[in-house]
C-alpha positions as CSV (number, residue, x, y, z in Angstrom):
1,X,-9.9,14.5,-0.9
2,X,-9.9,12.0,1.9
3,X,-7.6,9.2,2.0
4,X,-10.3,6.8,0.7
5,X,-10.3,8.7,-2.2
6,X,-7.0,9.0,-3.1
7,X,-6.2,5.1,-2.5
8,X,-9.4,4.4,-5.1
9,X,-7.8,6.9,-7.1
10,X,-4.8,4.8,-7.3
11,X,-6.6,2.0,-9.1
12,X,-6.6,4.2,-12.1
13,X,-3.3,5.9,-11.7
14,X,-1.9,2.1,-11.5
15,X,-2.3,1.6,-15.3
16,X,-3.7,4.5,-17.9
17,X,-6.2,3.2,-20.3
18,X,-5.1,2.3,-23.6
19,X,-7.9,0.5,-25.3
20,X,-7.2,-3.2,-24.4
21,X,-7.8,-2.2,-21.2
22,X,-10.9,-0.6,-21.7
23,X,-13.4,-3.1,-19.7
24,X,-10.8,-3.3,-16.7
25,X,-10.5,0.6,-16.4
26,X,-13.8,1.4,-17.2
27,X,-14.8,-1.1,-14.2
28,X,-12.0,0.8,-11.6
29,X,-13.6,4.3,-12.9
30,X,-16.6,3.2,-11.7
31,X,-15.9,2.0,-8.6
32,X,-13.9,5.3,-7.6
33,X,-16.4,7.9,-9.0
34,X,-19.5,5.2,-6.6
35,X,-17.3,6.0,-3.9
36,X,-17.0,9.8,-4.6
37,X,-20.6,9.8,-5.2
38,X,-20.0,11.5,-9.2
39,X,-21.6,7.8,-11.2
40,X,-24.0,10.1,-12.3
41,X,-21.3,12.4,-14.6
42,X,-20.8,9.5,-16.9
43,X,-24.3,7.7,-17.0
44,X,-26.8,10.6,-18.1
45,X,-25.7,13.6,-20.6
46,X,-25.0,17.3,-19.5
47,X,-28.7,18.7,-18.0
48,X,-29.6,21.5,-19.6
49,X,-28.8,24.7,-17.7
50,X,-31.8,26.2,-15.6
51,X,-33.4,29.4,-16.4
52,X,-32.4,32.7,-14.8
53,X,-35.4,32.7,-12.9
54,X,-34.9,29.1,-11.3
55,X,-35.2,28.3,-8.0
56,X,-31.7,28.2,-6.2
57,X,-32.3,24.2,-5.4
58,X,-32.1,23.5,-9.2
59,X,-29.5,26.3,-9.9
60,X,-27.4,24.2,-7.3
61,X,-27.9,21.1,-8.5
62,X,-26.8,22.0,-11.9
63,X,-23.5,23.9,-10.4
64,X,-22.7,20.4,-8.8
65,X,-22.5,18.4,-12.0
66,X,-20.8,20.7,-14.0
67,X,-18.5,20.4,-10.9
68,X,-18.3,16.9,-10.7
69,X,-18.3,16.9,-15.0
70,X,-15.2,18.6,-14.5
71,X,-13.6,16.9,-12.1
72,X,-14.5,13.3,-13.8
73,X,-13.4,14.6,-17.2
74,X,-10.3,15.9,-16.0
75,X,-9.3,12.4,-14.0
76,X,-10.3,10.4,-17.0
77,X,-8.1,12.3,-19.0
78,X,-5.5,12.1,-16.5
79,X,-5.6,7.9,-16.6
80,X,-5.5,7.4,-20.9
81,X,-2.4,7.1,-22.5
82,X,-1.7,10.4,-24.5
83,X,-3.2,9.4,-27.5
84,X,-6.8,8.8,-26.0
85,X,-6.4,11.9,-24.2
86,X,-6.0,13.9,-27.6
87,X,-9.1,12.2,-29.0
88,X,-11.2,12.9,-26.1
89,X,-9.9,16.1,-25.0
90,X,-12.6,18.2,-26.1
91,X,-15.5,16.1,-24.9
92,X,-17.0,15.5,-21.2
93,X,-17.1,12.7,-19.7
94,X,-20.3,11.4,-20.6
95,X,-19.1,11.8,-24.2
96,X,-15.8,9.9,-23.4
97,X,-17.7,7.1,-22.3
98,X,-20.1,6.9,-24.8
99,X,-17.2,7.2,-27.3
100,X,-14.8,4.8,-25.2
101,X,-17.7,2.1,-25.2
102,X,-18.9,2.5,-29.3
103,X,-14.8,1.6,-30.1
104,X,-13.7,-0.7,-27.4
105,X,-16.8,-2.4,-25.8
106,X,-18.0,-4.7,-28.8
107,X,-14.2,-5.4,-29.6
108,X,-13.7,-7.0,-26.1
109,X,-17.5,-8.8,-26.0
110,X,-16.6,-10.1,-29.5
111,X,-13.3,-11.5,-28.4
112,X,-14.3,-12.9,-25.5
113,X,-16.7,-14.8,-26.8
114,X,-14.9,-16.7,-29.5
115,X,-13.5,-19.3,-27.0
116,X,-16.9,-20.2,-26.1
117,X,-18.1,-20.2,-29.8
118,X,-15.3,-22.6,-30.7
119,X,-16.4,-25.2,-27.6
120,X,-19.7,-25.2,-28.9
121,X,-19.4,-25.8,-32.5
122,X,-16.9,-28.7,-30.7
123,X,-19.3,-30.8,-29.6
């Protein structure tokens, strides 16, 4: 881990994600895992593993995200409060995220748009 990474790191570690943070997390996850080069962990599902018979390219390629699916999962964990971490335990990241974004997501586009609603209908 370079320095880089562990100051990024420390935008998570700063405050653990306890769903009314969810859209200011979520936005410091991605900037650390752009700058460790692992976006790709929580934007597309687990590939599926390649045959036996696979060229060592592919076999490689998989290795790396199921690396970097660990590695995501583990410092996502690591930044929710303890009772998000019991929910999520058992998924990878990809599925945190998907789940994280279904419950918290709508909540905070909802909310924030009220305000707005409410100078509208003012008029």
């Amino acid at each position: 881990m370079t320095n880089n990474t562990i100051s990024l790191r420390s935008l998570l570690e700063k405050e653990k994600l306890n769903g009314i943070n969810f859209l200011d997390w979520f936005r410091n996850l991605r900037i650390v895992l752009k700058q460790e080069r692992k976006e790709h962990v929580i934007e597309e599902p687990v590939p599926d593993e390649p045959a036996a018979n696979a060229p060592r390219a592919d076999k490689d390629k998989f290795k790396k995200y199921m690396d970097d699916m660990v590695d995501v999962g583990c410092l996502m964990l690591a930044t929710m409060d303890s009772e998000l971490q019991k929910q999520h335990e058992n998924m990878v990241a990809y599925e945190m995220i998907q789940n994280l974004e279904e419950i918290y997501e709508g909540k905070h586009v909802r909310r924030g748009m009220r305000p707005l609603k409410h100078c509208f209908n003012a008029r």
